[in-house]
C-alpha positions in Angstrom: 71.0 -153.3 -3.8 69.3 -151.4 -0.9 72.3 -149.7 0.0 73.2 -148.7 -3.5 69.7 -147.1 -4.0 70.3 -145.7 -0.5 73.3 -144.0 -1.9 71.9 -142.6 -4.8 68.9 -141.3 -2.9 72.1 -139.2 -0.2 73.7 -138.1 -3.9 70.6 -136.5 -4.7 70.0 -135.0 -1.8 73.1 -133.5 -1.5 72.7 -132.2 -4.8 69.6 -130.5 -4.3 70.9 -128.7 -1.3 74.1 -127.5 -3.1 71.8 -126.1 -5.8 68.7 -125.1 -3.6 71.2 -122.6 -0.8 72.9 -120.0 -3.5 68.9 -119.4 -4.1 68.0 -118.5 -1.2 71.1 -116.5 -0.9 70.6 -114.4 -3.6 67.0 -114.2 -2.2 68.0 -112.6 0.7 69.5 -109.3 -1.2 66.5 -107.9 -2.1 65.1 -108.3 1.8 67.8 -106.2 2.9 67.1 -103.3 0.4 63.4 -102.8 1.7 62.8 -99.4 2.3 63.3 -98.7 6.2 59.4 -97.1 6.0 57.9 -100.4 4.4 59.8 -102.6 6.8 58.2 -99.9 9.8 54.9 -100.1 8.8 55.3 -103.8 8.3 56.2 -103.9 11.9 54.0 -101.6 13.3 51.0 -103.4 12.2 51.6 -106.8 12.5 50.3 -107.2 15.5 47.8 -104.1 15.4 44.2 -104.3 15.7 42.3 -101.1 14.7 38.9 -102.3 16.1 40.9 -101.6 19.8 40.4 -98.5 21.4 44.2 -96.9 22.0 43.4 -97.0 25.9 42.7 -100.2 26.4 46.5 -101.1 25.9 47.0 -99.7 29.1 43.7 -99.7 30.9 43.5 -95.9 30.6 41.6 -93.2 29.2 42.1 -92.5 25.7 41.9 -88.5 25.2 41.8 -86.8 21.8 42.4 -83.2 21.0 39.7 -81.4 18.8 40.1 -78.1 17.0 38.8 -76.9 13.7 38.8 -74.1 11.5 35.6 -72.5 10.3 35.9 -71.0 6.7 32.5 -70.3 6.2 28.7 -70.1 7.3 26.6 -70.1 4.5 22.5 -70.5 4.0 21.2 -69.4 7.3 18.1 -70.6 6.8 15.3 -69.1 9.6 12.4 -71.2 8.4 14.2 -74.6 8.6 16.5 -73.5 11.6 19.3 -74.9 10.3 23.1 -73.1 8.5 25.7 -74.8 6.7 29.2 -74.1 7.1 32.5 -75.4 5.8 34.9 -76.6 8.5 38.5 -77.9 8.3 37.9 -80.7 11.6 41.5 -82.2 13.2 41.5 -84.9 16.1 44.9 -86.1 17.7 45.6 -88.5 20.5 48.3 -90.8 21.2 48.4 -94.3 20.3 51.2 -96.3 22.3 50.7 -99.0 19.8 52.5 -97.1 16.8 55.2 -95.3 18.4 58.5 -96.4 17.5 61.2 -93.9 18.8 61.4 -96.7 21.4 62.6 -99.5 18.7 66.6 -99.4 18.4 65.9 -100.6 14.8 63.5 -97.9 13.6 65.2 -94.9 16.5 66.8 -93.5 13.5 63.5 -93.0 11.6 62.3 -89.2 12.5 59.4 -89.0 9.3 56.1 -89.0 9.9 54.1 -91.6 8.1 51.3 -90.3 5.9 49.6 -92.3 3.7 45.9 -92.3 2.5 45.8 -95.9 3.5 46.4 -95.3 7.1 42.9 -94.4 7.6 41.3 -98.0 6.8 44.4 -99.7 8.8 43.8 -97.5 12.2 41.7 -97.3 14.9 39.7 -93.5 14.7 37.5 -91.7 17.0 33.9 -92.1 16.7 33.2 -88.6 16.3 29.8 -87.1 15.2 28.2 -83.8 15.4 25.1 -83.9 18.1 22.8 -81.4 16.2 24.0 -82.0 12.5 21.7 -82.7 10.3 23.1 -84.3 6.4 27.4 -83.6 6.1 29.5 -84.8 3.7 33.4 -85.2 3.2 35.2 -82.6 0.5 36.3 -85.5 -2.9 38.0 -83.0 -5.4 40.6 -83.7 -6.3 41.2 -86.5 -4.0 39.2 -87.1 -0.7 40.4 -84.2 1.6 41.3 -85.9 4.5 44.8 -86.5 6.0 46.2 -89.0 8.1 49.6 -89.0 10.0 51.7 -90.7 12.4 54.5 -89.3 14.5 57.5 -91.3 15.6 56.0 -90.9 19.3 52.9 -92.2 18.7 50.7 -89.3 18.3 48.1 -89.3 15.7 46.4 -86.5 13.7 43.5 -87.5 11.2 42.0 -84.1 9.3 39.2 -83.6 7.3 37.6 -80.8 5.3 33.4 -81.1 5.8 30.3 -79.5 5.1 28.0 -79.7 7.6 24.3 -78.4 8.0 23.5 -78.1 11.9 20.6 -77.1 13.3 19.9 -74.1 15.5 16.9 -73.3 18.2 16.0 -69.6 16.9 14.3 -67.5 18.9 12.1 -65.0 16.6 10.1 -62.9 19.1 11.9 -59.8 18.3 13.0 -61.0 14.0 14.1 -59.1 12.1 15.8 -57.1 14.9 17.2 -60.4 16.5 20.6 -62.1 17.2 20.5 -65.8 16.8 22.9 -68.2 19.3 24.1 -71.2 17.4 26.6 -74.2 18.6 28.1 -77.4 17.4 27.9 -80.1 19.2 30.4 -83.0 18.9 30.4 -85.9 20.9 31.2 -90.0 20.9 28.7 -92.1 19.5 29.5 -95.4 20.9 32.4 -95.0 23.9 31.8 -93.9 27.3 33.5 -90.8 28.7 35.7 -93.3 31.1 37.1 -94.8 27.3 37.3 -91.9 25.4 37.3 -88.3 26.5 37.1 -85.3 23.8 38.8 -82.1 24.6 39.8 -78.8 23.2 43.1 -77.7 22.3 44.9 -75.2 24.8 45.5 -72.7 22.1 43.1 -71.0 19.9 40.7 -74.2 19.6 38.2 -72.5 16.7 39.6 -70.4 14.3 37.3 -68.4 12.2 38.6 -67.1 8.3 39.6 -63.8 7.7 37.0 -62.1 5.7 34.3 -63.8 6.4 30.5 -62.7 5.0 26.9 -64.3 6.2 24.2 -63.2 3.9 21.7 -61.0 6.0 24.1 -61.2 9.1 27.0 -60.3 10.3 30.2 -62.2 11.0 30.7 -63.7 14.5 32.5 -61.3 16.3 34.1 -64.4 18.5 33.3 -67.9 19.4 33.2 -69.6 22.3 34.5 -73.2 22.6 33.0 -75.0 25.4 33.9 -78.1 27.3 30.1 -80.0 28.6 32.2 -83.5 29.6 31.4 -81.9 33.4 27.9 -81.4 32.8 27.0 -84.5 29.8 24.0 -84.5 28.1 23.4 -88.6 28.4 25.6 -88.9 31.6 27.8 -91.4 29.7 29.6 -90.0 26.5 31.8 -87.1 26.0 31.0 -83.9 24.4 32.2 -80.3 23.5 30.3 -77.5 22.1 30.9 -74.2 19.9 28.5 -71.2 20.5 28.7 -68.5 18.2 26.1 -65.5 18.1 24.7 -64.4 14.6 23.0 -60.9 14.3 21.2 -59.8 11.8 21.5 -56.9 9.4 18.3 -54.6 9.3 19.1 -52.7 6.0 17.7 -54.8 3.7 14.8 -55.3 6.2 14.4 -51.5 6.2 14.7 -51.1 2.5 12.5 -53.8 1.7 9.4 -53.9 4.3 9.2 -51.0 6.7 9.5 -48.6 4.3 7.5 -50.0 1.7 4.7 -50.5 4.1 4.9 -47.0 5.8 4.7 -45.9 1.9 1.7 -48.0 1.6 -0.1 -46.8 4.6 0.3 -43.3 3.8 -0.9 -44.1 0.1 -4.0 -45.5 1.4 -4.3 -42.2 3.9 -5.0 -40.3 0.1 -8.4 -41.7 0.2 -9.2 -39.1 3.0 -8.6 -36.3 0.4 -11.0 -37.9 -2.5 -14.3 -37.3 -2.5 -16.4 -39.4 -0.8 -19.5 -39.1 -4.4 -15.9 -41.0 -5.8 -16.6 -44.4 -4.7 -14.7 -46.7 -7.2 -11.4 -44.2 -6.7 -11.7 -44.6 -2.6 -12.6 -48.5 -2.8 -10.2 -48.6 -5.0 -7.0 -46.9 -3.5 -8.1 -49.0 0.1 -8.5 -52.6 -1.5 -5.3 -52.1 -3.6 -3.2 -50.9 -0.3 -4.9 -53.5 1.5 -4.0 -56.1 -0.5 -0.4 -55.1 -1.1 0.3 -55.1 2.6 -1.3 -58.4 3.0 0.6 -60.0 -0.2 4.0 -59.1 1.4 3.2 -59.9 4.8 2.2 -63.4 3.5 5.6 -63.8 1.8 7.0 -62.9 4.8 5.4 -65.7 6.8 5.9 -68.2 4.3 9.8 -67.4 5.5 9.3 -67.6 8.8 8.6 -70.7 10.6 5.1 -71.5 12.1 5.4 -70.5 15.6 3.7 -70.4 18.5 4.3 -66.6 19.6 3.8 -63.4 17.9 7.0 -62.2 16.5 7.9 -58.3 15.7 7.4 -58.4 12.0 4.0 -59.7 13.0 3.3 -56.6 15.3 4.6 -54.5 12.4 1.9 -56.1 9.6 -0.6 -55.9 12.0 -0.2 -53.0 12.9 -0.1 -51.4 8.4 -2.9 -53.7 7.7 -5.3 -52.2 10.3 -4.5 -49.0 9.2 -5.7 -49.7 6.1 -8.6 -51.4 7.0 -9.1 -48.5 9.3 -9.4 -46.7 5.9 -12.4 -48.7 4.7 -13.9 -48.8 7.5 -13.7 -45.1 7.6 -15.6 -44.7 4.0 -17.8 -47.2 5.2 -19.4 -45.5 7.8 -19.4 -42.3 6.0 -20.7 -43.5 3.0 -23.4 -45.1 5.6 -24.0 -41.8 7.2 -24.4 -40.1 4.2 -27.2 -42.8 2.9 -28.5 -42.7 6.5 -29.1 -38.8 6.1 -30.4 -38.8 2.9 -33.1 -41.3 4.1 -33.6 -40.2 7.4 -37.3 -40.6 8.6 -39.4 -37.2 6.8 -40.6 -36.6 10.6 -38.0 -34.1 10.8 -38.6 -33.1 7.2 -42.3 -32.7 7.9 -41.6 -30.5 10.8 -39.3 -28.2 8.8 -42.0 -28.2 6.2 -44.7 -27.5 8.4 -42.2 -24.5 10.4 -41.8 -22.9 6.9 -45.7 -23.2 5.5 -46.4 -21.3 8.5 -44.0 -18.9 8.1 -45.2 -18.5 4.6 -48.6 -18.4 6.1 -47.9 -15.2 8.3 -45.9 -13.6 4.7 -49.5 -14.4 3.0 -51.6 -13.3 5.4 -49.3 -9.7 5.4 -50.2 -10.0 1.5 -53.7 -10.0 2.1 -53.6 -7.3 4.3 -51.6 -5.5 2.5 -53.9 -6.0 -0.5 -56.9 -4.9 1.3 -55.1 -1.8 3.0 -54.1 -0.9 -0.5 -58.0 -1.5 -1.4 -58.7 1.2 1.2 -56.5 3.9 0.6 -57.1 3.6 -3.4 -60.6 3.6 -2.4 -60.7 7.0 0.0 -58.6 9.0 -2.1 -59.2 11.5 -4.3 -55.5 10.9 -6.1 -54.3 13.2 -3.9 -52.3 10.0 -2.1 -48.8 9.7 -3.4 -47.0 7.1 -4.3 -44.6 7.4 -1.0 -47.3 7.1 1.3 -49.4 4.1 -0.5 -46.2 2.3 -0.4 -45.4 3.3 3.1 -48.8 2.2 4.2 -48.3 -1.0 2.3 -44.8 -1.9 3.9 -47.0 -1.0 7.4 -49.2 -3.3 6.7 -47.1 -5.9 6.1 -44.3 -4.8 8.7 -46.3 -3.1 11.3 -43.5 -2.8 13.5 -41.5 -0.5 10.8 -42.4 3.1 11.0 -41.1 3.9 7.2 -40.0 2.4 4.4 -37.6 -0.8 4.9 -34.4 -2.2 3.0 -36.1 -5.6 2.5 -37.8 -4.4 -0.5 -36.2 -3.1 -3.8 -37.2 0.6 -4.5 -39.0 -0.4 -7.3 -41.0 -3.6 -5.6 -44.1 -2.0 -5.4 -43.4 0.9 -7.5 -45.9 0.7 -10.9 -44.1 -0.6 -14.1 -43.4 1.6 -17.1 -45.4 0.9 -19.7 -43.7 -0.1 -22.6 -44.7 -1.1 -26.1 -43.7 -4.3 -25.3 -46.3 -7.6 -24.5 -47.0 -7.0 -21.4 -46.3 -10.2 -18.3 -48.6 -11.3 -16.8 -47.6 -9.9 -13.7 -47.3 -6.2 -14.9 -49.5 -3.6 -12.7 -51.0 -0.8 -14.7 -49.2 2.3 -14.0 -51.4 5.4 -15.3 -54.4 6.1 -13.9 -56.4 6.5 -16.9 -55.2 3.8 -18.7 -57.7 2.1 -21.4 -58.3 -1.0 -21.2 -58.7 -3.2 -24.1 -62.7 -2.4 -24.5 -61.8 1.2 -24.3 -62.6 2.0 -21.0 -60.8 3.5 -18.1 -59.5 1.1 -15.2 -57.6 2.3 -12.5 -54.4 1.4 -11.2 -55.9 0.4 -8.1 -59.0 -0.4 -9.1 -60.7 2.7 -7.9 -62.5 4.0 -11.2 -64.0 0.3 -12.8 -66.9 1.1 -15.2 -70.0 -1.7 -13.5 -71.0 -3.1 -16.7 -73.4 -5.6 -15.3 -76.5 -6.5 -17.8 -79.7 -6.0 -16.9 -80.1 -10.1 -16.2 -77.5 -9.9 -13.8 -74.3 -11.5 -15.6 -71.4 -10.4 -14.8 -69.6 -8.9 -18.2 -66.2 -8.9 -19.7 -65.7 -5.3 -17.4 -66.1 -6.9 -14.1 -64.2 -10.2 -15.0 -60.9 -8.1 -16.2 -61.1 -6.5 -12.1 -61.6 -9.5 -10.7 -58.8 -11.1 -12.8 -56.7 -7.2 -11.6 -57.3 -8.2 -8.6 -56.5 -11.5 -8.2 -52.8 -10.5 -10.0 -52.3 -8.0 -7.8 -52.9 -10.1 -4.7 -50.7 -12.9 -6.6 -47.7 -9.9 -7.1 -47.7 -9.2 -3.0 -47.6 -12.6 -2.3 -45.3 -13.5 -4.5 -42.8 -10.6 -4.0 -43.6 -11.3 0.1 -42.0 -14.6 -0.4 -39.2 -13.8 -2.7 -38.4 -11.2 0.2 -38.5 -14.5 2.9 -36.4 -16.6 0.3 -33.7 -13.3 0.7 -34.2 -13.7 4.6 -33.5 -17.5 4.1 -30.5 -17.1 2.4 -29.0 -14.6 4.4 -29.9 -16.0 7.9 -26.6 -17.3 9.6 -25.7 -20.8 8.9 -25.4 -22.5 12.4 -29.3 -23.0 12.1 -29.6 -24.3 8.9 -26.7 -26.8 10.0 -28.0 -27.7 12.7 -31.4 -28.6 11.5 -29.5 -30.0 8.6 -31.8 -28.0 6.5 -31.0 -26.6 2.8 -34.0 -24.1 1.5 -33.7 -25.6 -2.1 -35.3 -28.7 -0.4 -38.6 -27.0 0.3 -39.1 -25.4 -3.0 -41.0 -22.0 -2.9 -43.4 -20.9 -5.7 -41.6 -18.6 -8.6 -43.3 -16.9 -12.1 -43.9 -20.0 -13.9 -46.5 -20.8 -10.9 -48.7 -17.9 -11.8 -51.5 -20.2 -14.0 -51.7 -22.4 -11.4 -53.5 -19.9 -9.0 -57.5 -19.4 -9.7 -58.2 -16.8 -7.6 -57.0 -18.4 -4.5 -54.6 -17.0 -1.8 -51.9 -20.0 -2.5 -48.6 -19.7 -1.3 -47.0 -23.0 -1.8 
């Protein structure tokens, strides 16, 4: 019985390998119609390990190839320091690992292999910009980077990026300055013995045609740098970009220096009002004043804080203390003019007391000229003329003139026609016989006066009309002497007068209207 069951269990094996081998036969046509790329990638990594750095295959340095194009700089931004640009970045080394023009199976296989999957399945450099500050990696449509693999080995990974590097500005002479900017790439992790960056031979940086920087102009060229000989931390590699960015003064121009020099000379107008017009001149210099300072504080809240004093600041400076200059300016000649008008009276006092006394010596030529005019009327006979009373007046008064003067009118001290009109108070009788109102004679000069003195001794309404004659008459020289020095006054040159700072209208001389106020009284001011 054991051999029968060991029979049956050969029959069945048999069976199941007659049945089991046309499987795997027709299993093997489909291996044999893989496409010659699936089956290469298959082989080229099965064994590969992308956290291994190409080099280390063969102990040797692993060098990549860097150069990028630069299709545009964009936000220059002077208070931050930074500028963005958009830059198409390419690496390439060579990775012994994937070549396979040294297979006999895969020989005939000249494609490159490019996938979007390549990138998570091989080793990449660990590139990063030094002095970037936030990047990010182009997504629409798809990601925008490439990966590919020649049949030699050699590996190009590009990638479209925007980047926002920093840049050390120097602003001691902004706006007229030219800014020097660089991109700094480098390894993160590897030293420069493991991996070494460096540029390609041929036109590493390319920049696009057409190219426009608000507020500066376009590069003119670019300088691609190699710093491995001199490395910043001694270890890694690194490569630079320096580029030079100058900016454009027009808008500069247009929008600050001649707005300001517009504003300075518009606050300059206050020179021309006058200075009675205080609101209009405080006015015109606040609102200048405070236009310059509104646009140079825009300015600095542009600028970044720094420790020296840049051009634009030499520039503001420079408007605002013009107009301040301009304040200042009505300030001390509004202070001047205040000062003046309340100077100390000493100086007042003096010119008063240098004119009463020159009034003084015109009143005292009155008086004598009153009482020589007493003593001619009183020896003649009225055979005197007119001509020679006057003549002797003028003498009296001017005793260095020898005839009649220009100073007085010809009809100063000639007597007034009488007229039917109310006679002024300061009208001289002209006639000799002329009857008073009591119906007797008085005489022009007060020659023939009727003594009507009562027997008790008053004095009656006769002798008080002479007295009050007489006291007109001496008012009428005195005030005519003074009208003359008023004339004198006026027509003396004016380099005195400025220089005492003297105007005649301050020291008020005594005119008609004053006539009541005199009793009798030689009063001349």
């Amino acid at each position: 019985m054991l051999w029968q069951e060991g029979l049956v269990l050969l029959f069945l094996r048999i069976l199941h390998l007659l049945h089991v081998t046309p499987l795997v036969e027709s299993a093997e046509v489909p291996l044999k119609e893989i496409p010659l790329r699936e089956q290469l990638m298959e082989h080229l990594f099965k064994d590969y390990q992308n956290y291994e750095i190409p080099g280390a295959f063969n102990q040797t340095t692993t060098i990549v190839t860097v150069y990028m194009t630069i299709t545009e700089i964009t936000s220059v931004d002077v208070r931050m320091m930074d500028y963005t640009t958009y830059l198409l970045l390419r690496q390439e080394w060579q990775d012994p690992r994937l070549a396979w023009n040294n297979i006999p199976r895969f020989r005939n296989y000249t494609k490159n292999l490019v996938s979007p999957k390549l990138k998570e399945k091989l080793w990449l450099p660990d590139l990063f910009f030094r002095n970037g500050k936030e990047g990010r990696i182009h997504r629409m449509t798809l990601p925008n980077y490439l990966t590919r693999i020649s049949p030699d080995g050699n590996i190009l990974y590009s990638q479209k990026i925007t980047m926002r590097f920093s840049c050390q500005m120097d602003l001691k002479t902004f706006p007229m300055d030219a800014q020097t900017c660089h991109i700094n790439i480098g390894s993160y992790g590897y030293s420069l013995k493991e991996l070494r960056f460096v540029w390609r031979s041929i036109q590493p940086i390319e920049l696009s045609d057409g190219m426009q920087i608000a507020e500066f102009n376009s590069p003119e060229s670019v300088v691609a740098q190699d710093c491995n000989a001199f490395p910043t931390d001694g270890n890694s590699s690194c490569l630079k970009v320096t580029f030079v960015l100058s900016r454009q003064l027009g808008s500069w121009f247009s929008s600050v220096y001649i707005t300001n020099f517009l504003i300075v000379i518009a606050s300059w107008h206050s020179f021309w009002v006058d200075i009675e017009a205080q609101p209009a001149r405080v006015a015109l210099g606040l609102l200048t004043l405070l236009g310059m300072i509104t646009q140079a504080s825009g300015i600095s809240q542009n600028l970044p804080r720094v420790s020296y004093i840049k051009a634009i600041d030499v520039w503001n400076i420079a408007c605002i203390t013009f107009n301040v200059s301009v304040l200042i300016e009505f300030a001390v000649a509004s202070n001047m003019r205040s000062t003046r008008s309340r100077r100390p009276e000493r100086w007042r006092l003096n010119a008063r007391e240098a004119l009463r006394a020159e009034v003084d010596g015109w009143c005292i030529g009155c008086r004598k000229a009153f009482i020589q005019r007493q003593q001619f009327a009183g020896v003649s006979d009225g055979n005197v003329s007119s001509s020679d009373l006057e003549t002797a007046l003028i003498q009296a008064i001017y005793p260095d003139l020898g005839s009649r003067s220009n100073l007085f009118p010809n009809d100063v001290l000639k007597p007034k026609e009488h007229s039917s009109k109310k006679k002024s108070a300061f009208d001289i009788p002209d006639t000799k016989d002329e009857e008073t109102e009591d119906g007797q004679d008085e005489d022009v000069d007060g020659v023939k006066e009727v003594a009507t003195t009562s027997e008790d001794g008053e004095v009656t309404d006769s002798e008080k009309k002479k007295k009050k004659t007489r006291r007109r008459l001496l008012l009428s020289f005195c005030l005519t002497s003074i009208n003359q020095l008023e004339t004198l006054w006026r027509t003396n040159d004016t380099k005195s007068k400025r220089r005492l700072n003297l105007s005649f209208h301050d020291f008020p001389l005594p005119n008609v209207e004053d006539v009541d106020r005199f009793d009798g009284r030689v009063k001349c001011y």
